[in-house]
N, C-alpha and C positions, 0 to 999 in steps of 0.2 A: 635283284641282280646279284646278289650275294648269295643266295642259296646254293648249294652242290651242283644243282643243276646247270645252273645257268651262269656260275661265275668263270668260266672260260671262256663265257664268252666279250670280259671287258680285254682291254690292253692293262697294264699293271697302272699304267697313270689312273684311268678312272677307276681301279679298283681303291688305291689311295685315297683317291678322292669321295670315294663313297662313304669306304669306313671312317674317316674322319669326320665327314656328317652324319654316320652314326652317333660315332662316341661323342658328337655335339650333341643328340638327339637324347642321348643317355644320361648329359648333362643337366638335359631343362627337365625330365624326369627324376632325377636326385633333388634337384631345388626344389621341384612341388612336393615330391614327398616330406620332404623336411620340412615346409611351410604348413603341410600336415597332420606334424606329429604333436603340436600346439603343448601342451604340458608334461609328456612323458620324456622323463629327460633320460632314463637309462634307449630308451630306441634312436631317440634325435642323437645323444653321445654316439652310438653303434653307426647311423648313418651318415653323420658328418665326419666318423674316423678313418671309413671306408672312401677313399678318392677315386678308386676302379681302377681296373687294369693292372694291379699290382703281383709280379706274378708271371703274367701271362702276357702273349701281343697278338692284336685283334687281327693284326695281316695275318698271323700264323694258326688264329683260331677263330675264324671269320661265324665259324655256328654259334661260338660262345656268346658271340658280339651280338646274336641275332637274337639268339636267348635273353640277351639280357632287355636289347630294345620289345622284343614281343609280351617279357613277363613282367616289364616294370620294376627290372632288381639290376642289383651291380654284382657282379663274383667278387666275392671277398679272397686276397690272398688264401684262409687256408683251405676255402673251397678248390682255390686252381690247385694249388699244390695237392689236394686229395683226388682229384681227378685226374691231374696229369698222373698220379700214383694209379691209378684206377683204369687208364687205358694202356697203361705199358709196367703189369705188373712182373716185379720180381720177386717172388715165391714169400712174397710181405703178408704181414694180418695189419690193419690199420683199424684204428676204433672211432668212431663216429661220435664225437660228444654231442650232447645235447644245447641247441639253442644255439648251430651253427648252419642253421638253413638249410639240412636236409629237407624237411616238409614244404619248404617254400620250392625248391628247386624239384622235387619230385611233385608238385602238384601240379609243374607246369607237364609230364611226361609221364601222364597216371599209366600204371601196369596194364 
């Protein structure tokens, strides 16, 4: 019901209501993953730093929210900020650093 397609057709209450049983849903996905990462402490560090949502609001970027429940990730702060940079740019060069979840997020959107 969240999709472009079809999210005009809730009232705003059950669109509320939906994305927040998202972002519960994105929740019990962050716990598994981290009960996952069992010894690697530099990934477990990076996913327990990450709380989501930082940034960005899921009412106002309901794809983003959808993106994260269908890939099993959370947008990190400087991924919203390079994206928000990315769909309204102003004549900017931004540099992509490494081992900032480009590859994760373009694997879910192969070319």
């Amino acid at each position: 019901m969240l999709t472009l397609s079809r999210r005009h057709l809730l009232q705003e209450n059950w669109k509320e209501a939906i994305v927040k049983y998202a972002e519960a849903i994105t929740m019990v996905q962050r716990a598994k993953r981290i009960s996952k990462l069992g010894q690697n402490e530099a990934e477990r560090e990076r996913e327990v730093m990450n709380t989501g949502r930082i940034g960005w609001d899921p009412m106002k970027n309901m794809d983003w929210l959808l993106v994260e429940l269908e890939s099993n990730l959370l947008v990190r702060s400087i991924q919203a900020k390079i994206a928000a940079e990315m769909i309204r740019p102003r004549n900017s060069v931004m540099q992509l650093n490494m081992g900032e979840g480009k590859s994760s997020v373009c694997s879910v959107f192969p070319a």
